[in-house]
C-alpha positions as CSV (number, residue, x, y, z in Angstrom):
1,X,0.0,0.0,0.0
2,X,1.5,3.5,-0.7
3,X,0.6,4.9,2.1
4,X,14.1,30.3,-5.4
5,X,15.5,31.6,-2.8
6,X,17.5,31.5,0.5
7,X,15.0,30.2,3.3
8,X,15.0,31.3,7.0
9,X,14.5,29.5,9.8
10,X,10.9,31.1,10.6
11,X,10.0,29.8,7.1
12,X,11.2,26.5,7.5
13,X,8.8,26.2,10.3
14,X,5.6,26.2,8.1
15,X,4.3,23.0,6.9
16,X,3.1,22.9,2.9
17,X,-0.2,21.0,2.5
18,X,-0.5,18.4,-0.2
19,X,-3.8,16.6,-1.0
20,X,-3.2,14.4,-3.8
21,X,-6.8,13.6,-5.7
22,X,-6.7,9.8,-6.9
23,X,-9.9,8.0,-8.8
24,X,-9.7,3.8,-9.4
25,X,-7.1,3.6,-12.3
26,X,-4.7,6.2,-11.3
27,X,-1.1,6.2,-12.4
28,X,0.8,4.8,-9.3
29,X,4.3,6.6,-10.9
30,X,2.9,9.7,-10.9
31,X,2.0,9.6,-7.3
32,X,5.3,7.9,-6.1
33,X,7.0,11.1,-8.2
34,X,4.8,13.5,-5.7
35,X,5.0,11.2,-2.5
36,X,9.2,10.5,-2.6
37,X,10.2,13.5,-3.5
38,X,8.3,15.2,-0.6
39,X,9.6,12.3,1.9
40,X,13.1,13.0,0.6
41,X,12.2,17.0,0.8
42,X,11.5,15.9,4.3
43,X,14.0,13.7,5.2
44,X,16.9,16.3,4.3
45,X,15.3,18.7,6.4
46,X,15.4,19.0,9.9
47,X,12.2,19.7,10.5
48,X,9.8,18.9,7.2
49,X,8.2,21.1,5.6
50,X,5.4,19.1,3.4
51,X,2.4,17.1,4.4
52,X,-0.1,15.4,2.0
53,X,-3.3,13.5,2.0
54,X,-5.1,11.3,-0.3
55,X,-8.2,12.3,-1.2
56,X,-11.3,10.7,-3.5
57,X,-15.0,11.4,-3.8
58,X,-16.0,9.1,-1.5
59,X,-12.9,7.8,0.3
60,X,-11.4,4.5,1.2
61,X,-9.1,2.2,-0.5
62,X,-8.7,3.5,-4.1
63,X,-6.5,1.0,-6.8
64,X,-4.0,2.1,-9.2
65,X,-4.2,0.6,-12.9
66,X,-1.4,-1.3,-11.5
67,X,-3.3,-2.5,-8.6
68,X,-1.6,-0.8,-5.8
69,X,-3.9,0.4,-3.5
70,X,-4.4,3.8,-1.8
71,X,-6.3,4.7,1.5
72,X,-8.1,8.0,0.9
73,X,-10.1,10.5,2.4
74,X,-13.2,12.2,1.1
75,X,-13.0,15.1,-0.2
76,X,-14.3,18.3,1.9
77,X,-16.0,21.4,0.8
78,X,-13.9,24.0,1.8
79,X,-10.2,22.5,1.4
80,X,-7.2,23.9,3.2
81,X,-4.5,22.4,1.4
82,X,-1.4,25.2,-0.5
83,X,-1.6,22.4,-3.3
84,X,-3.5,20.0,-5.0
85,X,-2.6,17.5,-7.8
86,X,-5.1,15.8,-9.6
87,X,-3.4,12.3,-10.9
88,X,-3.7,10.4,-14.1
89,X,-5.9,7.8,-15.5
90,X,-6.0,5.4,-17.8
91,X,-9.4,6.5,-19.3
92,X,-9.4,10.7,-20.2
93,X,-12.6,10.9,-20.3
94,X,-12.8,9.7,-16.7
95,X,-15.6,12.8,-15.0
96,X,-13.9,11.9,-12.0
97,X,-10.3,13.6,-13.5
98,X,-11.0,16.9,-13.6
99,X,-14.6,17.8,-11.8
100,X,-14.8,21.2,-12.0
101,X,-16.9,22.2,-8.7
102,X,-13.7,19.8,-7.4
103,X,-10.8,22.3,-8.9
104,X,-12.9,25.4,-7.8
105,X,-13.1,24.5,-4.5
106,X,-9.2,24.9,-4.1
107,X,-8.7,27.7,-6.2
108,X,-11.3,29.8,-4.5
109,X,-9.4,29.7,-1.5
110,X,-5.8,30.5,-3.3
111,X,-4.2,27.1,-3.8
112,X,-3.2,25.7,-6.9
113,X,-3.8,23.0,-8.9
114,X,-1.6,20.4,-10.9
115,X,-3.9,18.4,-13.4
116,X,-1.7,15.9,-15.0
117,X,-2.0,14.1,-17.8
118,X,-5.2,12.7,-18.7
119,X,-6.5,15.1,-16.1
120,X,-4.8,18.1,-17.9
121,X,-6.7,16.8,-21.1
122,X,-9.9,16.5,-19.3
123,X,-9.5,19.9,-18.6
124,X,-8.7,21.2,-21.3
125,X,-12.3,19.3,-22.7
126,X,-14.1,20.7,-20.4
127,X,-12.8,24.6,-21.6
128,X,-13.6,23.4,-25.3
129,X,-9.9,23.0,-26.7
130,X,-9.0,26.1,-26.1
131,X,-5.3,25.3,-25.0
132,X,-3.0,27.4,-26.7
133,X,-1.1,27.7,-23.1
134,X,-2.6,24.3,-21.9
135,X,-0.5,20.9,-21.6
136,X,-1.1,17.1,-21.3
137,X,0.6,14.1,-22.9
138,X,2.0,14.1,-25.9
139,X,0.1,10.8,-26.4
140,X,-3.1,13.1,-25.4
141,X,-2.4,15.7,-27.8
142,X,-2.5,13.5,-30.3
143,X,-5.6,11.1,-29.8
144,X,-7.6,14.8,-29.0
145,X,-6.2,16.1,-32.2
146,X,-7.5,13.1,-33.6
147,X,-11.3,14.0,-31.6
148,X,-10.7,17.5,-33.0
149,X,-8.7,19.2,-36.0
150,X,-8.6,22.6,-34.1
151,X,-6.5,21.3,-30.7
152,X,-3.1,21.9,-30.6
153,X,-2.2,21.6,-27.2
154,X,1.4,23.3,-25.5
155,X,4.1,20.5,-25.8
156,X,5.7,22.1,-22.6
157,X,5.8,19.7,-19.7
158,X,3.5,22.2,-17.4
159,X,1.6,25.2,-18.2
160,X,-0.2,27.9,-16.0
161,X,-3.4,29.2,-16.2
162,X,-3.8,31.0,-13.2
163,X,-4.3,28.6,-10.6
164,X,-4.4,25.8,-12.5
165,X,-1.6,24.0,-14.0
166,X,-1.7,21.4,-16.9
167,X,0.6,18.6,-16.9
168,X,2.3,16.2,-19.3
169,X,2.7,14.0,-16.2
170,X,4.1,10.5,-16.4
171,X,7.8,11.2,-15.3
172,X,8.0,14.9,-15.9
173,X,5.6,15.0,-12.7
174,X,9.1,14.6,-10.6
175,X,10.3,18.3,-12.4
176,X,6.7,19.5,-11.9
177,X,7.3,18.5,-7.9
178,X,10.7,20.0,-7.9
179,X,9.5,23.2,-8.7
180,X,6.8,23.3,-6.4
181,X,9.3,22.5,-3.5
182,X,11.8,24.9,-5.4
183,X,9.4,27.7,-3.9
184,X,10.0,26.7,-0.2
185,X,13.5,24.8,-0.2
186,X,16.7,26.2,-0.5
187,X,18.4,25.8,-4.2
188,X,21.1,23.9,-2.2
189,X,18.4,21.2,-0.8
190,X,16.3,21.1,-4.2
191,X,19.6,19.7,-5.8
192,X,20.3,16.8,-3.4
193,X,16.7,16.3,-3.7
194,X,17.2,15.5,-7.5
195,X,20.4,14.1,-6.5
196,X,18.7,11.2,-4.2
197,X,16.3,10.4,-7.0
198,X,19.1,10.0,-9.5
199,X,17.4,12.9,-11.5
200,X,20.0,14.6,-13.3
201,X,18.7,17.7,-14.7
202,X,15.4,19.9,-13.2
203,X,13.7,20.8,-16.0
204,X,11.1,24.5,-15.7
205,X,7.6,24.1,-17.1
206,X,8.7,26.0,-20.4
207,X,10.9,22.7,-21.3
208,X,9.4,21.1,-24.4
209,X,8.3,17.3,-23.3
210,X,10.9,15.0,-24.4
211,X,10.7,11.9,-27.2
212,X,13.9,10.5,-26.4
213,X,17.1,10.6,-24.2
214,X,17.8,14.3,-22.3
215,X,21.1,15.6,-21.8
216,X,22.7,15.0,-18.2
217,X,23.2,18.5,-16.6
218,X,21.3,20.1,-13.4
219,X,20.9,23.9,-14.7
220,X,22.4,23.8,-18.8
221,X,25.5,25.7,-17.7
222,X,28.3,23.9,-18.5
223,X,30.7,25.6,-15.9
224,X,28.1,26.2,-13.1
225,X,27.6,22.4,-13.4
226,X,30.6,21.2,-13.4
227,X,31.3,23.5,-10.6
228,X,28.1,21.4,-8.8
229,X,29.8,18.7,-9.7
230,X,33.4,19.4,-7.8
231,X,31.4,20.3,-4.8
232,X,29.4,17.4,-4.5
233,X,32.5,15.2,-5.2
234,X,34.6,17.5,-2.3
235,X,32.3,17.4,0.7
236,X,35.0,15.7,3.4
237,X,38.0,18.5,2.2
238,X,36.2,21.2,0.4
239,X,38.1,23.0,-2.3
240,X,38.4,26.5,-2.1
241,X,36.2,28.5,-4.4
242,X,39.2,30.2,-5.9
243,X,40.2,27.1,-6.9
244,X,36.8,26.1,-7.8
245,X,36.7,29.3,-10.3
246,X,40.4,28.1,-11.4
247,X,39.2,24.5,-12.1
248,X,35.8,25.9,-14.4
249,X,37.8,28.3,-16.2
250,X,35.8,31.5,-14.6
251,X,36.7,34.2,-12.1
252,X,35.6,34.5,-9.1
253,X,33.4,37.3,-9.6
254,X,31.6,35.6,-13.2
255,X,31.4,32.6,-11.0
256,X,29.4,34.2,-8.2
257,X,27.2,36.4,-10.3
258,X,26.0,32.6,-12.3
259,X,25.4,31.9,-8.7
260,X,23.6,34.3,-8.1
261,X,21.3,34.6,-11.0
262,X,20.2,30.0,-10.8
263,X,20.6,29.5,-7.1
264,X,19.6,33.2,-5.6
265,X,23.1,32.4,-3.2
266,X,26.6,32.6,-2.9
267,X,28.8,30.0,-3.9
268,X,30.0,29.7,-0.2
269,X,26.8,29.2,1.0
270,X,25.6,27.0,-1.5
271,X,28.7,24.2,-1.0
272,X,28.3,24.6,3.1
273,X,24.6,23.7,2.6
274,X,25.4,20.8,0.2
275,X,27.9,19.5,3.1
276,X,25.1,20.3,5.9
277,X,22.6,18.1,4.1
278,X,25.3,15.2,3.5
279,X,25.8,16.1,7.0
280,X,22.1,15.4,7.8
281,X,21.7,11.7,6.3
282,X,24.5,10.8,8.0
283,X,23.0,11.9,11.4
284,X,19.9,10.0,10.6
285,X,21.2,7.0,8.6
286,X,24.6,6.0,10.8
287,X,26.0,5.4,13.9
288,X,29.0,8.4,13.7
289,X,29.4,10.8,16.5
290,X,28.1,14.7,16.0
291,X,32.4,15.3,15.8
292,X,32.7,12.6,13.4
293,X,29.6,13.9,11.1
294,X,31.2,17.1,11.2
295,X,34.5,16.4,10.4
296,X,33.5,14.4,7.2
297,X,31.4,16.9,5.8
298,X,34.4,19.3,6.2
299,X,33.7,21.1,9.1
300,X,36.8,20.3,11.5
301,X,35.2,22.8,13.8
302,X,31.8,24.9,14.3
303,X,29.4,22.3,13.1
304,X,27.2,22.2,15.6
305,X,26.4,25.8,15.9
306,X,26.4,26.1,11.8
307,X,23.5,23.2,11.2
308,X,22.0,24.6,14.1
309,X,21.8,28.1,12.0
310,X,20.9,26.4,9.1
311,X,18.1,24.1,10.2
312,X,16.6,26.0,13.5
313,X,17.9,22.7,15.3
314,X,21.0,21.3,17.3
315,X,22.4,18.2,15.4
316,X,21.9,16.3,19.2
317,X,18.4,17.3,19.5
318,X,17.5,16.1,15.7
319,X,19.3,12.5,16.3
320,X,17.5,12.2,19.7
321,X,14.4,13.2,18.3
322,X,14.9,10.6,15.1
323,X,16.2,7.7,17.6
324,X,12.5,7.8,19.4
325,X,11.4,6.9,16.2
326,X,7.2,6.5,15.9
327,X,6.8,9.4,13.2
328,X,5.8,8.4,10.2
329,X,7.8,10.4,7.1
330,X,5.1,12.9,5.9
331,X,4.0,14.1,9.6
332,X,5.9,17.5,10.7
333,X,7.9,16.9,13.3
334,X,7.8,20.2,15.4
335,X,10.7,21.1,17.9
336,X,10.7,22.8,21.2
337,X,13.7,22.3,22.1
């Protein structure tokens, strides 16, 4: 059963609501792109910053086209989730994709909504093809061209239309996830997010859906990527970042600026948060003293008090706190200590 920019502490406090809308026949990949990339969201973190809840029209166990089963809720009438995504099925003419008393409910209140696939092309039915700056499938672009000569739906993988956003879904919903958690995470934590699920680029919305094989790079910048790249494979004895500018063939100044204008952040403080979220699995996943931690993320002194900036909580507190165990990986853990 399957059960931006630089963020403050005071941010990191609030929790983002999810409610993930399935109906019987849902695509169980796009829901496991949504559902791990949040847990890994939340894992790197010290405390988490998403929630989410299945939800269906009338609740319980719900089965994927793959039979894998869900246990939902029901939906309410006035919804308080930041987000909803509205998953796949294999029928797109399913009513139950796209309801649209369903997506008004959550727009009315100011959160958005991520139709994806055969959702997206229910959708864009529903508005008569009007989808110049709409997106689904390619698949369903081309068996609703076949319905109608007129549609010619976006081939980006996501387009917005105010509060609602259409989705090719299928894999790209991992980039479409990225982005949303792009908004609240740090550019530092949104790369070892992709990192974790081996996804080597993060794709924007604008990117045209792809029919083969994509290139391997994380932002298209040659330099600033292989610059990534150095870091991640120099946590234990950082470089310097003059030598980091040195190895990419930049100065130091062109090197910050490119840092500046894709992460919103310094190069500094981008490699001490990679090493502070290697920092953080290994406080959850081994048995290594604080010191030790510290020392082979490269900080041979000061790492308490730095993750302690960085996440709002003492590196002791958040191993205590995960050695008690009992919380599940999408419940908030908040910290009074």
């Amino acid at each position: 059963m399957v059960t931006s920019t630089n963020i403050s502490t005071a941010q990191a406090a609030r929790v983002w609501q999810i409610d993930i809308i399935v109906a019987d026949g849902f695509v169980l990949l796009e829901v496991a792109a949504i559902v791990d990339a949040l847990r890994i969201a939340n894992r790197i973190a010290a405390q988490p910053q998403f929630a989410w809840t299945y939800r269906s029209a009338k609740g319980g166990l719900i089965e994927s086209r793959c039979e894998a089963f869900v246990k939902s809720t029901p939906f309410v009438d006035r919804p308080t989730a930041d987000y909803a995504f509205i998953i796949g099925n294999s029928d797109p003419d399913c009513p139950a994709l796209s309801p649209p008393s369903l997506i008004s409910a959550y727009t009315y209140r100011g959160a958005q909504v991520f139709l994806l696939a055969e959702a997206a092309s229910r959708y864009i039915k529903d508005r008569g093809g009007a989808a110049q700056h709409l997106s689904t499938h390619w698949e369903n672009s081309a068996l609703m061209r076949e319905r109608s000569s007129l549609f010619e739906a976006d081939s980006a993988l996501a387009s917005e239309d105010g509060l609602v956003v259409t989705c090719a879904g299928m894999g790209a919903t991992v980039d479409v996830v990225l982005a949303l958690m792009g908004r609240h995470i740090s550019p530092a934590a949104l790369v070892t997010v992709a990192n974790v699920l081996l996804h080597d680029r993060i794709r924007d919305f604008s990117t045209r859906q792809p029919f083969g094989g994509a290139g391997s790079n994380t932002t298209g910048d040659a330099e600033l990527d292989r610059c990534v790249q150095i870091m991640q494979d120099n946590i234990e004895e950082p470089v310097p970042i003059s030598d980091l500018s040195r190895q990419v063939g930049l100065s130091a100044r062109s090197l910050e600026r490119r840092f500046r204008a894709n992460f919103d952040t310094t190069p500094n403080s981008f490699y001490r948060e990679i090493r502070l979220s290697k920092a953080n699995n290994l406080l959850l996943n081994t048995n290594l003293s604080v010191g030790e931690v510290g020392l082979v993320c490269g900080f041979p002194s000061g790492f308490s008090s730095l993750y302690k900036a960085q996440f709002g909580v003492s590196p002791l507190v958040l191993r205590k706190r995960r050695m008690a165990g009992g919380k599940g990986a999408n419940v908030p853990v908040t910290n009074d200590e």
